[in-house]
C-alpha positions in Angstrom: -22.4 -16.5 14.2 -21.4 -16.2 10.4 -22.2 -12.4 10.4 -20.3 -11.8 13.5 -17.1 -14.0 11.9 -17.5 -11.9 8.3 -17.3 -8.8 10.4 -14.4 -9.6 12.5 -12.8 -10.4 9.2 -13.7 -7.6 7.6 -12.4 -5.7 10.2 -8.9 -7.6 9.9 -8.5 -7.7 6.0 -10.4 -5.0 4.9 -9.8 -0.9 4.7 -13.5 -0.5 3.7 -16.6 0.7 6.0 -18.8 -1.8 6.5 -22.2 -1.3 6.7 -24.9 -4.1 8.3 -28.3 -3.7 7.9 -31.2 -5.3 8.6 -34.8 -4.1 9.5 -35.7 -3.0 12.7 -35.9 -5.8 15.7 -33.4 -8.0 13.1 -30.6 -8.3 16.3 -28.4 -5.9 14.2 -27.8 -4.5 18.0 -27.1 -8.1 19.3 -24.2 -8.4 16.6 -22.7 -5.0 17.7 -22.6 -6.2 21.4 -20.8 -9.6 20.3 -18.9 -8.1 18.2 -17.3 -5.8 21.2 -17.4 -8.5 23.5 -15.7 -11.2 21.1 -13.0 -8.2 20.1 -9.4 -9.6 19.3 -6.8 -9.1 22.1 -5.1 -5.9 19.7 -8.3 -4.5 18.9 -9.6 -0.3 20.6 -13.4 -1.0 20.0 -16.0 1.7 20.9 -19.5 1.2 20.4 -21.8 4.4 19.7 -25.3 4.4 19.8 -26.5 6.8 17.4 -29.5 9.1 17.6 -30.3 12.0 15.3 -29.2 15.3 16.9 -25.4 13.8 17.0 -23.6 16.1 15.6 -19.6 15.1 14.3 -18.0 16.5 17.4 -20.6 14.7 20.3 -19.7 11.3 17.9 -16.1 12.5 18.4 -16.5 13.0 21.6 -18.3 9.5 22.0 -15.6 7.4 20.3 -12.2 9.1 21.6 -13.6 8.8 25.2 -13.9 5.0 24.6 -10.7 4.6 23.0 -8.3 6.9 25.0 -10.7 6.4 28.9 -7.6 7.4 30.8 -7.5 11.1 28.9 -9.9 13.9 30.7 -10.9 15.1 26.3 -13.6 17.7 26.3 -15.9 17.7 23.2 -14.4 20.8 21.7 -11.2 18.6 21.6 -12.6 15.6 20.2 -12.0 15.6 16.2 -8.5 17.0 16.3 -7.6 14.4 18.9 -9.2 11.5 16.8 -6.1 12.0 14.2 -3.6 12.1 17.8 -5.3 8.9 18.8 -4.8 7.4 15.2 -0.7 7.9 15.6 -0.7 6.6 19.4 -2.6 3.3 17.9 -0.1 3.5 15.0 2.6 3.4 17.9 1.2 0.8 20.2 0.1 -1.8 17.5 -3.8 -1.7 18.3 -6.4 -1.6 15.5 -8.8 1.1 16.2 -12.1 -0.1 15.6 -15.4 2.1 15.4 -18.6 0.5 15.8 -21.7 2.8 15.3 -25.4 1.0 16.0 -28.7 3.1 14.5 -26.0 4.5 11.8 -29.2 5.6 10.1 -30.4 7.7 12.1 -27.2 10.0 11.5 -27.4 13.2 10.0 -26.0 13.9 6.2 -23.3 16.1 8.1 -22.4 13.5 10.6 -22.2 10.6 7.9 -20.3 12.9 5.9 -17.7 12.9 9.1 -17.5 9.4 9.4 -16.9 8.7 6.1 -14.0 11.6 6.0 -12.5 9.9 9.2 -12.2 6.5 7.0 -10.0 7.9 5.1 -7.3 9.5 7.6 -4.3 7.7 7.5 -1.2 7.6 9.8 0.9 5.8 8.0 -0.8 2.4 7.5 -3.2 3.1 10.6 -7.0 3.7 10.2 -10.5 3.1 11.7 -12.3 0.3 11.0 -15.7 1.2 10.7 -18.6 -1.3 11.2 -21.8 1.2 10.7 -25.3 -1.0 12.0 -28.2 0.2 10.3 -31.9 -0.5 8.7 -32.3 -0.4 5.1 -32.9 3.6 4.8 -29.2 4.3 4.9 -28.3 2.9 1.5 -30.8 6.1 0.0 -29.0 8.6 2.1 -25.8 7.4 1.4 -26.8 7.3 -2.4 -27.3 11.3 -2.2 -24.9 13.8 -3.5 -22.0 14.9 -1.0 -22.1 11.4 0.2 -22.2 9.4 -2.8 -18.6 10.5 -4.0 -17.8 9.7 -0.6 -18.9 6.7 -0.3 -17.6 5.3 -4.1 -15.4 2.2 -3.2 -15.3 2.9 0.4 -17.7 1.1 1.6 -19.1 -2.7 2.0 -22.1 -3.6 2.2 -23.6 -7.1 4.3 -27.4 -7.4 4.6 -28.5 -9.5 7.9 -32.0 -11.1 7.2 -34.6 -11.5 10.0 -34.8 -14.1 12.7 -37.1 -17.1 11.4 -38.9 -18.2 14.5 -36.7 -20.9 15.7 -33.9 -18.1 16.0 -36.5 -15.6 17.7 -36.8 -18.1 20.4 -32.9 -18.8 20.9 -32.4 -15.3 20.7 -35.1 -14.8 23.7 -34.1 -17.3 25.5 -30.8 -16.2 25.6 -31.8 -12.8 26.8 -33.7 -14.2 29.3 -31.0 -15.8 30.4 -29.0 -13.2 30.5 -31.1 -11.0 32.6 
């Protein structure tokens, strides 16, 4: 619960990417899925899960057709109608939020993209970016072409593992669930 309220302020008060991570069965996925389902009312959340052959226009793709489900956007279209979707949110008073789980497994040209959409701007309109991913991503994001764009762009929140008692709630909940 205290990661999930330090992201939804992040995402409120801060112009920054965030970036979570954890190690791998950490519930780093859980906290995406809260996160979405716990949005505020003037919150555009889509959630993208990650895998390594995304490319910038399939993550495009992925996000705008979350955002904008009512358009019929083909993937070619994607990334140029990311900045149109920026100025309708601008309009309508919605706060676009981004929310990519297995971040890490990104490539270096698709991280690149995601960091160069931060920075787009209609007027004081942007993506919020909450990035979910194990600890490898802070050494590819420490490599040149991302490094300088990463300098002061970017927040960082470590989540620490379950201890046992939390295993179990977390299981139980699941179960629960299912």
């Amino acid at each position: 619960n205290r990661r999930l309220k330090q992201a939804k302020q992040h995402i409120k008060t801060s112009e920054r990417v965030l970036i979570i991570s954890a190690c791998s069965g950490s519930g780093k996925s859980l906290l995406a899925e809260k996160l979405i389902i716990l949005k505020e009312a003037d919150w555009r959340v889509s959630l993208t899960r990650s895998s390594s052959d995304m490319e910038p226009d399939a993550i495009a793709h992925s996000i705008i057709k979350q955002l904008w489900p009512d358009k019929d956007i083909q993937i070619a279209q994607s990334i140029s109608m990311m900045h149109k979707y920026l100025e309708t949110a601008h309009k309508e008073q919605m706060l676009p939020v981004i929310v990519i789980d297995d971040a890490d497994k990104l490539s270096f040209t698709s991280l690149q993209f995601i960091l160069q959409l931060a920075d787009l701007r209609y007027n004081d309109s942007f993506f919020r970016f909450v990035l979910f991913a194990n600890e490898s991503i802070t050494a590819t994001i420490a490599k040149p072409g991302l490094v300088e764009l990463a300098d002061g762009t970017i927040e960082s929140l470590s989540m620490p593992s379950f201890s046992r008692e939390q295993l179990g709630a977390y299981l139980k909940y699941r179960f629960s669930s299912c």
